[in-house]
TORROPA-329723 format. One record per residue (C-alpha): residue in three letters; x, y, z. Coordinates in steps of 0.5 Angstrom, whole numbers, padded with zeros to 4 digits, always signed. Layout:
N
AlaXYZ...
***
This chain:
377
Unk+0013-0029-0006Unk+0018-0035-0007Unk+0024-0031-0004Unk+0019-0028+0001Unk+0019-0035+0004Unk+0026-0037+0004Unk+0027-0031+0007Unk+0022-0034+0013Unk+0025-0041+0013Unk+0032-0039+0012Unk+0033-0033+0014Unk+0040-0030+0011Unk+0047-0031+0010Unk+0054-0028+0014Unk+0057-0025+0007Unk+0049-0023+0006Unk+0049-0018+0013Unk+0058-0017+0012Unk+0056-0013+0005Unk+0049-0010+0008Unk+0055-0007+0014Unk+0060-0004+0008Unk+0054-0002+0004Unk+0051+0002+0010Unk+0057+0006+0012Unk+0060+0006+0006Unk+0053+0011+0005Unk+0054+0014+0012Unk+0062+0016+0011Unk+0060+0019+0005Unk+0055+0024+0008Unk+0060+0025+0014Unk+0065+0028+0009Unk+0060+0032+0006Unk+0057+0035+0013Unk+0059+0043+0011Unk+0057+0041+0004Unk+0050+0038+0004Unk+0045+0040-0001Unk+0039+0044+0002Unk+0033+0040+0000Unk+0037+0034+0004Unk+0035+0038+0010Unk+0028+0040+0008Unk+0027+0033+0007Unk+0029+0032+0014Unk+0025+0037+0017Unk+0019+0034+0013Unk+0020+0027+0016Unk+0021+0030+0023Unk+0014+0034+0022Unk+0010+0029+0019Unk+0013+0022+0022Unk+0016+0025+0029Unk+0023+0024+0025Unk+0029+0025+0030Unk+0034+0029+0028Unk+0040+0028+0032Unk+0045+0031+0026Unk+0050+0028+0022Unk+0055+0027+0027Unk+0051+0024+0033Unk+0048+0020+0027Unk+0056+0017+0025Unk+0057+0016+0031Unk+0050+0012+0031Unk+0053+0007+0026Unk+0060+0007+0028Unk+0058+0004+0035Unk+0052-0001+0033Unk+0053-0003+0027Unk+0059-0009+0028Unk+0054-0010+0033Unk+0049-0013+0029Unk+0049-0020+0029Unk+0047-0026+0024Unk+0042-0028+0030Unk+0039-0021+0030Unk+0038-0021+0023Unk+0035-0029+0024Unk+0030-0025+0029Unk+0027-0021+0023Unk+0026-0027+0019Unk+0022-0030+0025Unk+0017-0024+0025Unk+0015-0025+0019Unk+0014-0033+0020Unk+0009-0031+0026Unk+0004-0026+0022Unk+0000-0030+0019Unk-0004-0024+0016Unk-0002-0020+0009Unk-0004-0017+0002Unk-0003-0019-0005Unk-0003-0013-0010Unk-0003-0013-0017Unk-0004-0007-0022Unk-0003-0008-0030Unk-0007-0006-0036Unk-0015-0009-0037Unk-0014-0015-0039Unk-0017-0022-0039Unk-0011-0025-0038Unk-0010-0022-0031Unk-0011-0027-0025Unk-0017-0027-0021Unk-0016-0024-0013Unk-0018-0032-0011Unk-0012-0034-0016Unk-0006-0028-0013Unk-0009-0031-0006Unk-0008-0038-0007Unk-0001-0037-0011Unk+0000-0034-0003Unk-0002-0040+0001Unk+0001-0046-0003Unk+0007-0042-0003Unk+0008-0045+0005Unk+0007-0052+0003Unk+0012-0052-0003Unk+0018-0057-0002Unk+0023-0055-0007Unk+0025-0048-0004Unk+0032-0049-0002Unk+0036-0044+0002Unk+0041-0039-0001Unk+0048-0041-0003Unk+0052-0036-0003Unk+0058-0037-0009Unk+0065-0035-0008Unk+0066-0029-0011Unk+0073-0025-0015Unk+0076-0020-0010Unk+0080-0017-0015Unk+0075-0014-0021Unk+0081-0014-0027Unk+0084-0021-0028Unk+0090-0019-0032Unk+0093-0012-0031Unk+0093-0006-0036Unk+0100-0005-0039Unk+0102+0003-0037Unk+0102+0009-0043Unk+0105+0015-0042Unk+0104+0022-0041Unk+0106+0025-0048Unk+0105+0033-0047Unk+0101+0037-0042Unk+0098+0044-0044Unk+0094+0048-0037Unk+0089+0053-0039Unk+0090+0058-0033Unk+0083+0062-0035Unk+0080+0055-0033Unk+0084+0053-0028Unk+0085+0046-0032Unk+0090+0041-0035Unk+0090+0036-0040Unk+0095+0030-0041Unk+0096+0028-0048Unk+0097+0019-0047Unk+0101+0015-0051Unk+0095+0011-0053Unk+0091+0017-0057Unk+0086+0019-0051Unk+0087+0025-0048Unk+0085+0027-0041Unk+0083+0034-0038Unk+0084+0034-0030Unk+0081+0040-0025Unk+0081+0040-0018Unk+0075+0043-0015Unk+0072+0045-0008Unk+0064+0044-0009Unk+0065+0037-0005Unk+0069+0034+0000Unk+0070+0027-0003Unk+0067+0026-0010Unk+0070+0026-0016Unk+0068+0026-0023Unk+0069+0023-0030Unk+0066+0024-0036Unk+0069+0021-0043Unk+0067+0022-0050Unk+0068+0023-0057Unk+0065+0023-0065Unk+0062+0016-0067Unk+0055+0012-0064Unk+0049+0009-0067Unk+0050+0013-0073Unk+0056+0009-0075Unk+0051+0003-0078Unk+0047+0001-0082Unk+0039-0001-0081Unk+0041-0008-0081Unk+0044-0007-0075Unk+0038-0002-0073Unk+0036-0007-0065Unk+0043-0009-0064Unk+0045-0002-0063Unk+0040+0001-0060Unk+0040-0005-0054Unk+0048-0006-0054Unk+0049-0002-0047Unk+0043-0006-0044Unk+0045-0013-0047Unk+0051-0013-0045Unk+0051-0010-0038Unk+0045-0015-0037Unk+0051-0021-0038Unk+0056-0018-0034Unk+0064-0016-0035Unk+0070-0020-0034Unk+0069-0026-0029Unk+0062-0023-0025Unk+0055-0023-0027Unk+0052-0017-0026Unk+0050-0020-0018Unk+0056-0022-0017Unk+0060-0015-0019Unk+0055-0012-0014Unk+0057-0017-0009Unk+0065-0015-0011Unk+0063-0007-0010Unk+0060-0007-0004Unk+0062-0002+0001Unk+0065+0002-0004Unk+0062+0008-0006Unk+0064+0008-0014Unk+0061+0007-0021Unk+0063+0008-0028Unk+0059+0006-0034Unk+0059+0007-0042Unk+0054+0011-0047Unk+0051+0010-0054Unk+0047+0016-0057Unk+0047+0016-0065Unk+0052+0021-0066Unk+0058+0019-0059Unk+0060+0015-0056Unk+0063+0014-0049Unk+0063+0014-0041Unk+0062+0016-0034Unk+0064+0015-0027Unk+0064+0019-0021Unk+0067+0016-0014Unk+0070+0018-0007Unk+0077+0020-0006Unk+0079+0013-0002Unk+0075+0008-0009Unk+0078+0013-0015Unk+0082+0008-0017Unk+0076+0002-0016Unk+0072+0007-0021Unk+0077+0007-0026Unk+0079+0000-0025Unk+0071-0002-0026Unk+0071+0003-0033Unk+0077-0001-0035Unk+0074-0006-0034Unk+0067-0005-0037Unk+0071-0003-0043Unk+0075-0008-0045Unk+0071-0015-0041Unk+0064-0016-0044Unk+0062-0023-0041Unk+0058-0028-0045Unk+0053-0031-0042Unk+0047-0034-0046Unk+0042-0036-0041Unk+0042-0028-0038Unk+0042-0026-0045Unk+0036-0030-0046Unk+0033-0028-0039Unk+0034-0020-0042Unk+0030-0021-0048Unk+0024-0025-0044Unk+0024-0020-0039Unk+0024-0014-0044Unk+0018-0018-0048Unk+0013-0018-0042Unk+0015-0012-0039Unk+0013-0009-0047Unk+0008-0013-0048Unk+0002-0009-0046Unk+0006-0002-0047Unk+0002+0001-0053Unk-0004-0001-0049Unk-0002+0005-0044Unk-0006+0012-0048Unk+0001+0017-0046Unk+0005+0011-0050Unk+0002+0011-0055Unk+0002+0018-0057Unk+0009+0018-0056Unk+0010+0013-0061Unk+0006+0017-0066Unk+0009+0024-0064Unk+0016+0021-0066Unk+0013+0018-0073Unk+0011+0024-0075Unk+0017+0029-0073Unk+0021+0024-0076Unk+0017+0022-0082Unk+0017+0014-0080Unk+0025+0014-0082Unk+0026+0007-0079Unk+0033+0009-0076Unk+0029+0014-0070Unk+0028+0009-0064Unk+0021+0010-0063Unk+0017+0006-0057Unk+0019-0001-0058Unk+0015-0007-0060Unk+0017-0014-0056Unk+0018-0017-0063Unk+0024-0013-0064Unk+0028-0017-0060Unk+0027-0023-0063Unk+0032-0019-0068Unk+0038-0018-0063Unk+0043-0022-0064Unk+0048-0023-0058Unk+0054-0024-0063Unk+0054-0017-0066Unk+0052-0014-0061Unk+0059-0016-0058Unk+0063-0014-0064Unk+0059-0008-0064Unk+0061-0007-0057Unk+0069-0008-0057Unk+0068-0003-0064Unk+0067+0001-0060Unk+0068+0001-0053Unk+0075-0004-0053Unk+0078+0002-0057Unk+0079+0008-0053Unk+0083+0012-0059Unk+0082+0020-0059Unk+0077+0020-0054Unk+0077+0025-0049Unk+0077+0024-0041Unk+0074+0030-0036Unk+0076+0028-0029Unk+0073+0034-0023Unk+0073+0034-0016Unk+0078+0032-0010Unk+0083+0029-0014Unk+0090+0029-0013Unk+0094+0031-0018Unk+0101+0026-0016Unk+0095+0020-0014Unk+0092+0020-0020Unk+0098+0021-0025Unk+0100+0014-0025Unk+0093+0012-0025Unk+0090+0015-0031Unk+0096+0013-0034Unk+0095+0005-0032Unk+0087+0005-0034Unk+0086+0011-0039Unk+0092+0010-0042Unk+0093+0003-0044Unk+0097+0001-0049Unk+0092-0005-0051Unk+0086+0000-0053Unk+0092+0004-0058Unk+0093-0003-0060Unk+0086-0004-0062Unk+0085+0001-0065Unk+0092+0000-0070Unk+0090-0007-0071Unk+0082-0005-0073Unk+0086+0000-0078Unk+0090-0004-0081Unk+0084-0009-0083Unk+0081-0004-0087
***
């Protein structure tokens, strides 16, 4: 309700509307570029919309056009115009759900909570911070390609990096403008001991909820917008490792962001205070819920209460997390890319991405971490 009503009074920002612009036909070139490849329930949803709704359907390049004609044409004005719309409708309706309990506010309650908000004068308009243009402050050292083997039965390549990765690379056809990554290897939660039990299980989220290098998760989005790529790690008992897709032109944003994410977790006490009450409450009423329940129990049973299965978490089981290790946890495994393996499919350009895997992948800062780590022990 609160941002409802700056909305109203405020409106929006310029770099607010420049970023939904990027966003917007970010999306659209994307699914231009793939016109001849679209999936068959995309155009089933059309046609669904255009029965149920009276949906045009101009078709994709009518639409691009559409975008690339009237979008640089959306002023700041036009968007302050939605913003007054909504201070002249003096009618609207409050829902709550939640579970059976005392706790619940009365309908009189949300009601007032609604009206009280338009007289509060503490609401001020959005700031808008500046935020970093370049993801990677300092630039990873290149390693080097030191042998390369081709499976001609698969029609692949993979390189052998001077840091101990390796990366397995094929050309495909089944998208004009996507490519994919996938990077894996033995290792995960298994690697510690019930004492370290919460802080593996919530390693991934507590990080990425403070955020990597100089952005907070908000201001990271903010620097990715309009471009059409993503990377991210994974944890499971057994791995450990990382994703990422991208179009052609962002290839080297989505490698950059995993390298980021690999070697920058960023320490932000007040979000990671922030993650563990918003985990509680959102937990707090769980077991309430009967298919939770027998979750909880199903796991019990099938694995004979071995306390190292996750099983459905209780909000006091972040009281147990601590952000410390959760980091060193983190950088364990993460900061040291030593003997994973990398699958790199799509539209890729074999010459383009040489040097890149080599810049990103290939860093010899990850090989050193891993030499120093072996060292110690």
């Amino acid at each position: 309700m609160e941002e409802i009503e700056r909305a109203k009074r405020f409106g929006f920002t310029q770099p607010e509307l420049d970023r939904a612009k990027l966003n917007l036909k970010a999306s659209m070139e994307k699914a231009f570029k793939e016109k001849e490849k679209t999936e068959s329930s995309r155009y089933v949803d059309e046609y669904l919309r255009n029965f149920l709704s009276n949906e045009p359907i101009p078709g994709i390049e009518v639409e691009n056009n559409y975008y690339n004609e009237l979008i640089p044409q959306i002023t700041l004005e036009d968007v302050a115009g939605i913003a007054k719309l909504l201070q002249k409708t003096p009618d609207f309706f409050v829902s709550l759900t939640g579970p059976d309990a005392k706790e619940l506010p009365l309908a009189a309650d949300l009601i007032k909570v609604a009206t009280d908000m338009a007289s509060r004068t503490d609401i001020k308009a959005h700031e808008e911070k500046a935020v970093a243009t370049k993801l990677l402050s300092k630039e990873p050292v290149a390693g080097k390609i030191i042998k390369q083997t081709v499976d001609s039965k698969l029609g692949a390549k993979t390189w052998n990096l001077s840091n101990g990765t390796s990366v397995t690379i094929k050309k495909t056809d089944f998208k004009n403008d996507e490519i994919l990554l996938t990077g894996r290897r033995y290792g995960g939660t298994s690697n510690y001991d019930l004492k370290d039990k919460y802080n593996t299980q919530n390693a991934i989220s507590v990080v990425s909820s403070m955020g990597y290098g100089d952005f907070s998760p908000t201001d990271l989005q903010k620097a990715l917008a309009g471009k059409t790529a993503n990377a991210g790690v994974s944890f499971s008992g057994t791995q450990e490792g990382f994703s990422g897709s991208s179009s052609v032109k962002d290839m080297e944003t989505m490698l950059q962001l995993l390298y980021l994410k690999a070697t920058s977790p960023r320490v932000d006490e007040s979000l990671f205070k922030s993650f563990v009450q918003k985990m509680k409450a959102q937990l707090a009423f769980m077991m309430a819920d009967p298919q939770t329940a027998f979750t909880d129990t199903l796991y019990k049973v099938l694995y004979k209460n071995n306390p190292l299965r996750p099983g459905v978490p209780r909000p006091e089981d972040f009281d147990k997390v601590d952000m410390h290790r959760v980091l060193e946890i983190y950088k364990e495994r993460f900061g040291n890319a030593y003997g994973m393996n990398f699958v790199i499919v799509g539209s890729i350009d074999e010459a383009t991405l040489k040097p890149l895997v080599e810049k990103y992948i290939g860093d010899c800062h990850l090989l050193r971490r891993h030499l120093i780590t072996k060292i110690r022990e």
